[in-house]
C-alpha positions in Angstrom: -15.4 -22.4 11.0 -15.4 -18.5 10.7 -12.6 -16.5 9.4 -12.9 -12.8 8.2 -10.4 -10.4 6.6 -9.5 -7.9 9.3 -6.9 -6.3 8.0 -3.4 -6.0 6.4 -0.5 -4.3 7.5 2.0 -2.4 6.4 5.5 -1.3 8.1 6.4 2.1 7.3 9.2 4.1 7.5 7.5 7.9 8.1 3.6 7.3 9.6 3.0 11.0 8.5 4.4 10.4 5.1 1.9 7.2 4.7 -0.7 8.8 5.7 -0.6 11.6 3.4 -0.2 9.3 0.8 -2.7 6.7 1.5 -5.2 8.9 3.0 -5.0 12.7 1.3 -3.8 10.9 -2.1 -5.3 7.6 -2.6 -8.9 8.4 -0.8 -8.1 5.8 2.1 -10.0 6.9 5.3 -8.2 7.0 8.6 -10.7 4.8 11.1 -8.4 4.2 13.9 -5.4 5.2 16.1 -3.5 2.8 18.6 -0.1 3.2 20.4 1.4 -0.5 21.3 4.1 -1.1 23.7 5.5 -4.1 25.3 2.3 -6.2 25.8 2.2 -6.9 22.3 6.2 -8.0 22.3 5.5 -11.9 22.3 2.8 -11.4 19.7 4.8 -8.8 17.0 8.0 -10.9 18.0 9.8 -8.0 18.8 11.5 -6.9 21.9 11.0 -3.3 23.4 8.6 -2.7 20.4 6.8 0.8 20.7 5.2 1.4 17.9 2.2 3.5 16.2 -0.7 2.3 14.4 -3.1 4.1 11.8 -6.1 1.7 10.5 -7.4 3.3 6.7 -10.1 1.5 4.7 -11.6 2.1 1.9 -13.8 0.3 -0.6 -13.8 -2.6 2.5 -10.1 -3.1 2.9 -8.3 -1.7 5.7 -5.1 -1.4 5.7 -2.9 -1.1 9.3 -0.2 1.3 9.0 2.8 0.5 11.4 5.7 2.7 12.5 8.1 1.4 14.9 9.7 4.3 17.5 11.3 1.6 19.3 13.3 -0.5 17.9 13.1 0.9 14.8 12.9 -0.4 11.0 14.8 -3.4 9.3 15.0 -3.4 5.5 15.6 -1.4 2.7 12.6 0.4 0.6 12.0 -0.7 -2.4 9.9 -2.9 -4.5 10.0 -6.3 -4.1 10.7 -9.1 -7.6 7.3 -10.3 -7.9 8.6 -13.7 -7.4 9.7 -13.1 -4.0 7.8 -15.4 -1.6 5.3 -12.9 0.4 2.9 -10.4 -0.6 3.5 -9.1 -3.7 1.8 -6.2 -4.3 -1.7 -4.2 -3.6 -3.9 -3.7 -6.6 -6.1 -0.9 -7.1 -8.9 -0.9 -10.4 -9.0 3.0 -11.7 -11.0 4.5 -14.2 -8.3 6.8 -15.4 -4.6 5.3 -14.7 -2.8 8.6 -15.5 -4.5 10.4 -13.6 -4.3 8.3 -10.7 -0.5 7.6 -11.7 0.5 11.5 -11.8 -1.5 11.8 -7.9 0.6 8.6 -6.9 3.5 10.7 -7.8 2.3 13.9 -6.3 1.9 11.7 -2.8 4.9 10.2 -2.3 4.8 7.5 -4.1 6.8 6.0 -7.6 5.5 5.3 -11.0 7.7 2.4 -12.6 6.6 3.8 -16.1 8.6 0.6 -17.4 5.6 -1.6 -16.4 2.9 -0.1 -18.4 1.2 -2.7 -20.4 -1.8 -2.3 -22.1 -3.5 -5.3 -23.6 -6.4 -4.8 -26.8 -9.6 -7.1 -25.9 -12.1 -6.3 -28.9 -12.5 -2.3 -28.6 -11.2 -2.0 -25.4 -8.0 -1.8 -23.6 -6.5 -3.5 -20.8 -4.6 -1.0 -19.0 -1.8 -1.6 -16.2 1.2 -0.4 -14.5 3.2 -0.9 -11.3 3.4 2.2 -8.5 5.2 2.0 -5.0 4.2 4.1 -2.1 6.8 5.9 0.0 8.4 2.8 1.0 8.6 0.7 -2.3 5.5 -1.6 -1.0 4.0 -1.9 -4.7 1.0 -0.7 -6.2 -0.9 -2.3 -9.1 -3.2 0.4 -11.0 -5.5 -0.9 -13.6 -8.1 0.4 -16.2 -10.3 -2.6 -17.1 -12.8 -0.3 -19.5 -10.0 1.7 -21.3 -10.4 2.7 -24.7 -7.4 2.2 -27.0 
């Protein structure tokens, strides 16, 4: 048997907004464009879908970034517990998390200063903390080589 990652998706609320964010902030390369309609209705199990698509990857993961013109968005933005069944959140390893925190905020996006945890392993640091991008979808930043 042969299974691959392809991709994972993300509904979003302002495509434009995403983008900026994960491409012009986080570094994310847009690789493709597609407009779906009605042939995909049965798949995406949603009637009178019309919906855009951008595909960004970097370091090997693409991520599909989905806004529905037709017939919209469910939900409310936010982060999601951690325990909720479901994907949980999208980790990203940094070299320098406040850096990378303050262009998170700069983008768009939420730092939940709350989270930050840094754990002491010999003489370096652990160093965390939980982001959301425009739509709450949450963000996992951490410094494995910080010094304390």
């Amino acid at each position: 048997m042969s299974i691959s990652v392809s991709h994972i998706g993300i509904c979003v609320s302002d495509l434009e907004a995403s983008l900026h964010f994960y491409r012009d902030g986080l570094g994310f390369e847009e690789v493709a464009a597609h407009q779906v309609g009605g042939e995909f209705a049965v798949l995406l199990e949603v009637d009178g879908v019309r919906l855009r698509s951008r595909m960004v990857r970097r370091d090997g993961v693409t991520l599909e970034l989905l806004a529905f013109d037709a017939p919209g968005t469910s939900g409310i933005p936010g982060r999601r517990p951690m325990n909720r069944l479901g994907f949980t959140h999208l980790s990203l390893r940094v070299e320098d998390l406040d850096s990378v925190a303050a262009t998170i905020g700069a983008f768009g996006g939420s730092v939940v200063g709350s989270t930050r945890t840094t754990l002491e392993v010999g003489d370096a640091a652990l160093d965390f903390v939980y982001c959301t991008d425009p739509d709450g979808v949450r963000i996992e930043l951490m410094d494995l080589g910080a010094r304390p």
